[in-house]
N, C-alpha and C positions, 0 to 999 in steps of 0.2 A: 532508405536512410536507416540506419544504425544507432539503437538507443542502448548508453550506456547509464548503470545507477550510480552517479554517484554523492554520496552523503555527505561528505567532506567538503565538498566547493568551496569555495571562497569568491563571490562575484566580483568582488574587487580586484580580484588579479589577473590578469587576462592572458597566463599558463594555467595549465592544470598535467598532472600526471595520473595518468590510468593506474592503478592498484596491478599489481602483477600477476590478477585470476581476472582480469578486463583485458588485461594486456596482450595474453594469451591467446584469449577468446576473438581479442579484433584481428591480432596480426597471423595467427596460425591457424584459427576456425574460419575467420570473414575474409582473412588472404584482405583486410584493409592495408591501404599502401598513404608514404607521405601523399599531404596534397587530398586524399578524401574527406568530405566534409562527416561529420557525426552529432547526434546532437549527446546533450546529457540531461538528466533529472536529478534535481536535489532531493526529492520527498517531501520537502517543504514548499512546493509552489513554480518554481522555476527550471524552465529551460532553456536549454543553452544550445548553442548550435556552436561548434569546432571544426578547425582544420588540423589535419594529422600533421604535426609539425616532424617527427622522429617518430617512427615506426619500427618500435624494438616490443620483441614479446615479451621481456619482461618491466618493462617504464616506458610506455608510449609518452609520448610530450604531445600533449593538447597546444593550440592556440584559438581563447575562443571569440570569437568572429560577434555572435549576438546573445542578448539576454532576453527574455519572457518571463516578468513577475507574476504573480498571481495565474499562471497558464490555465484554463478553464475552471476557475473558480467559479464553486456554485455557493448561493443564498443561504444553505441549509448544512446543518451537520447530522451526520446521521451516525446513530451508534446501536449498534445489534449486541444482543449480548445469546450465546448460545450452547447446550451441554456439548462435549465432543461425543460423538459416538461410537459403538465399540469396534465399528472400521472405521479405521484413523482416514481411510482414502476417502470417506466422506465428508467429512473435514475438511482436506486439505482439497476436496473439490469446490466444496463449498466455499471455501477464503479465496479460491479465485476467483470463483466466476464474482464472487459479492466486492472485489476487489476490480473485476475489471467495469460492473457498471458506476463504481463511485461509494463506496462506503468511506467514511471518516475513520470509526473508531469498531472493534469488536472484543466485547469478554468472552473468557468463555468460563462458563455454570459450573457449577460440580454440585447436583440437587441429589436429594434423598433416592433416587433410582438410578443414577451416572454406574452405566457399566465402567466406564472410562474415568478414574480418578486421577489422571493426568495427562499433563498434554507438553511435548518436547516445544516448546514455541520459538527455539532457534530454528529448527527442521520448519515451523510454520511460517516464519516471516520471512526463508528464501521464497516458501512456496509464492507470498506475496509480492516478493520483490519482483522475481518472474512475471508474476500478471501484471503488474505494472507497467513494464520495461513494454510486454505483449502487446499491452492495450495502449500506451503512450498516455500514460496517466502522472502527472506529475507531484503529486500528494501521495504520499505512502502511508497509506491509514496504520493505526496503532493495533495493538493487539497487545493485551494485556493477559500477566498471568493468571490462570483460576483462582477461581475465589465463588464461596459459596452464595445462593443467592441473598441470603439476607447481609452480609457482604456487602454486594451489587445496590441492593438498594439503601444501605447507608449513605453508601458515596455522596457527594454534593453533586447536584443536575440541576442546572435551568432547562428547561422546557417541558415538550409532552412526554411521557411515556406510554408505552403500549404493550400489552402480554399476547403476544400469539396461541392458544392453546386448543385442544381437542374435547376437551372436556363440554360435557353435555350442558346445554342452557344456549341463552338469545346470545346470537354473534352479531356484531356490527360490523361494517367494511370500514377498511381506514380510510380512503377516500372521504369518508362521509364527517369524520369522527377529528381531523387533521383540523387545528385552527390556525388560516396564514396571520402572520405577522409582519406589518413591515422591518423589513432588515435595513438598519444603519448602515 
């Protein structure tokens, strides 16, 4: 089955048109033909499952068949915040794999030591979009631009927070350190 992203949907209408670098991708990469089923991801929650109504490489015409709200929603949101470092491909390894086991949200730092004082975060969020599609994940976690950490922690945050760090002294496991709450 064939996962396309797209952000735009509208579940209320039951066409959709593939973007003309989808379009592409299905009818001339995947050789997909009218009559194959495919699904989509909005980013926000839902997937959809279509039928190839018009199979042109550049405006495929969707018709879609089923909806999936909330598609494996989990209880928790999770938000990492991290410096880039000074090989970007660590990075951009990193936002996948944190991407395909389920992250919500990721900053990234620019702290007093950052070899890396920026970060292209269009180049970051295909990398994202990719693991998604990968992993059939239908939440496209946010990634926001750098900002310094005390920045970071102005922001407004309901819940816990947590520092990962190396620095010398008594470590606790987060396992141990985690308070559940029940979720509404």
């Amino acid at each position: 089955m064939q996962l396309f992203y797209t952000p735009d949907i509208d579940a209320s209408n039951p066409q959709y048109f593939l973007s003309e670098e989808e379009s592409k991708h299905a009818i001339r990469v995947l050789r997909l033909e009218a009559g194959n089923e495919v699904q989509l991801i909005d980013g926000r929650g839902s997937l959809y499952t279509a039928l190839i109504h018009d199979a042109h490489p550049k405006r495929t015409i969707l018709k879609i068949t089923s909806v999936s709200t909330e598609f494996e929603k989990r209880n928790h949101y999770l938000h990492l915040a991290v410096a880039p470092t000074k090989n970007i491909e660590r990075l951009e390894w990193f936002l996948e794999k944190a991407t395909e086991i389920g992250i919500d949200e990721v900053s990234l730092i620019i702290t007093q030591r950052s070899e890396r004082k920026e970060a292209k975060t269009e180049r970051l969020n295909k990398i994202i979009t990719a693991a998604i599609k990968q992993s059939l994940k239908a939440y496209h976690p946010l990634l926001n631009e750098p900002l310094t950490l005390n920045q970071l922690f102005d922001k407004p945050f309901e819940g816990q927070k947590f520092i990962a760090h190396c620095e010398p002294g008594e470590k606790f496991n987060l396992k141990d350190e985690i308070t559940h709450r029940a979720v509404i």
